[in-house]
C-alpha positions as CSV (number, residue, x, y, z in Angstrom):
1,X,-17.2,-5.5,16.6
2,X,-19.3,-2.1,17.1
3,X,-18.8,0.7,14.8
4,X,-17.7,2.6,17.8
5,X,-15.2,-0.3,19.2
6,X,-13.5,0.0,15.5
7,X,-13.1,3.7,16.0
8,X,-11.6,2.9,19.7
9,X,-9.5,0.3,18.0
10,X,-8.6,2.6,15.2
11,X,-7.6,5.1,18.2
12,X,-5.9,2.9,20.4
13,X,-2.6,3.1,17.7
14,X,0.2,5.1,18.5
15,X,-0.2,8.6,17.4
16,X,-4.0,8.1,16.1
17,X,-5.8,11.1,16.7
18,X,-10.1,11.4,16.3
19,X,-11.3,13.8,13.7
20,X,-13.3,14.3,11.1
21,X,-13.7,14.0,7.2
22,X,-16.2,15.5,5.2
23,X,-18.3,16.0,8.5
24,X,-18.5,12.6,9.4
25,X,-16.0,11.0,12.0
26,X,-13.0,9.6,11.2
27,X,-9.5,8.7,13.0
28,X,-5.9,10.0,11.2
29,X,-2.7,9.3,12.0
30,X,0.6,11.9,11.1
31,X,-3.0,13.7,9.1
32,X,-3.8,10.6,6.9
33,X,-7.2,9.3,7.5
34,X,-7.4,5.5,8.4
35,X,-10.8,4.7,9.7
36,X,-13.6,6.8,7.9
37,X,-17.3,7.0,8.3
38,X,-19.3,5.9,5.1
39,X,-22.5,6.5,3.9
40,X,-23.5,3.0,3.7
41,X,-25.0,2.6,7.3
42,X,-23.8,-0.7,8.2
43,X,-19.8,-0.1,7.0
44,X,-17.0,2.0,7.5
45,X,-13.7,2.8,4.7
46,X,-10.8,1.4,5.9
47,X,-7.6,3.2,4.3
48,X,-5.8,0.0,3.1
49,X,-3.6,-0.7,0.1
50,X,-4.7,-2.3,-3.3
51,X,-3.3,-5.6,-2.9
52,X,-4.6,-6.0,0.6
53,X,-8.4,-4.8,-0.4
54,X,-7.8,-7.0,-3.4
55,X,-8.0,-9.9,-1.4
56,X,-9.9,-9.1,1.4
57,X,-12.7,-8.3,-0.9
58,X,-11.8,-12.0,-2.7
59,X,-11.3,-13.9,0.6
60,X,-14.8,-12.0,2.6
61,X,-16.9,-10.5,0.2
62,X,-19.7,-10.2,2.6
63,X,-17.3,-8.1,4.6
64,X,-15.2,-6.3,2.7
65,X,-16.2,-4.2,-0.4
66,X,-16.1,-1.4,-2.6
67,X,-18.5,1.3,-4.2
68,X,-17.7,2.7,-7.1
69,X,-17.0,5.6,-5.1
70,X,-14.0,3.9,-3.8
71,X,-12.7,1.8,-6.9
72,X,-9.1,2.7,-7.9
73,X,-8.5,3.7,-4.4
74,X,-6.9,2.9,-1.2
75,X,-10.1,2.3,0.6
76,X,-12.3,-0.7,1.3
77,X,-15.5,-0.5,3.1
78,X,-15.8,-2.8,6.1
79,X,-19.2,-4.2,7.1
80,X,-17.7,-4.4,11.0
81,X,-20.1,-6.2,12.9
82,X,-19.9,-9.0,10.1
83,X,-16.1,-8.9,10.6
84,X,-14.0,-11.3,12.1
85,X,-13.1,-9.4,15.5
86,X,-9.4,-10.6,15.5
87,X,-8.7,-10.4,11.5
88,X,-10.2,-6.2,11.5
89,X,-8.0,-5.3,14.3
90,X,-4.9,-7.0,12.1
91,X,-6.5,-4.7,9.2
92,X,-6.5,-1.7,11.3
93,X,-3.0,-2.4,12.6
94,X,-2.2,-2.3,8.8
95,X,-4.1,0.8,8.0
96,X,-2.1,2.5,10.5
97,X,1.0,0.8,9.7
98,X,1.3,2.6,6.5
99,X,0.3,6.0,7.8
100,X,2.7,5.5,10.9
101,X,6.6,7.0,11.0
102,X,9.6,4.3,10.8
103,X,10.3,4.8,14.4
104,X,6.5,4.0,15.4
105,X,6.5,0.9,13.2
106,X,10.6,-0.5,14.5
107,X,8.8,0.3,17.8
108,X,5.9,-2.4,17.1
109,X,8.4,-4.6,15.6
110,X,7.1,-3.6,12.0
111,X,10.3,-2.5,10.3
């Protein structure tokens, strides 16, 4: 995957909207960022929680990672065109998942 096919994939979810963070790009839902440009040229932060960085970063180190910018946060950095096309798009499903209202997710069959 493309850095900009993320952001498309990112803004494909249900009430995404494409904005901007610290004046780099990034894609919010209900104005919670989910997809976020980093300064590491290869990745992008993907807003995530603990337990599900916590073993991406176990299971695909090479992929997923943290600074120490982003230790003790929400936030894994995603080298995306070393990512497994399928599995990212389940992570930014996720990502938006737990910005997304109740209705969006019993919508998706996420309840």
């Amino acid at each position: 995957m493309t850095r900009d096919q993320m952001f498309a994939c990112a803004l494909e979810q249900p009430g995404a909207e494409d904005s901007t963070l610290h004046g780099g790009r990034c894609v919010r839902v209900r104005g919670h960022w989910i997809v976020n440009e980093s300064r590491e040229q290869d990745a992008l932060v993907l807003a995530l929680d603990l337990e599900s960085l916590a073993f991406l970063m176990e299971t695909e180190p090479g992929t997923y990672f943290q600074t120490p910018h982003y230790q003790g946060w929400p936030a894994v950095l995603v080298r995306y065109e070393a990512a497994d096309d399928d599995r990212l798009r389940e992570q930014i499903e996720k990502a938006w998942a737990r910005r997304a209202t109740k209705a969006q997710r019993k919508a998706r069959g996420l309840a």
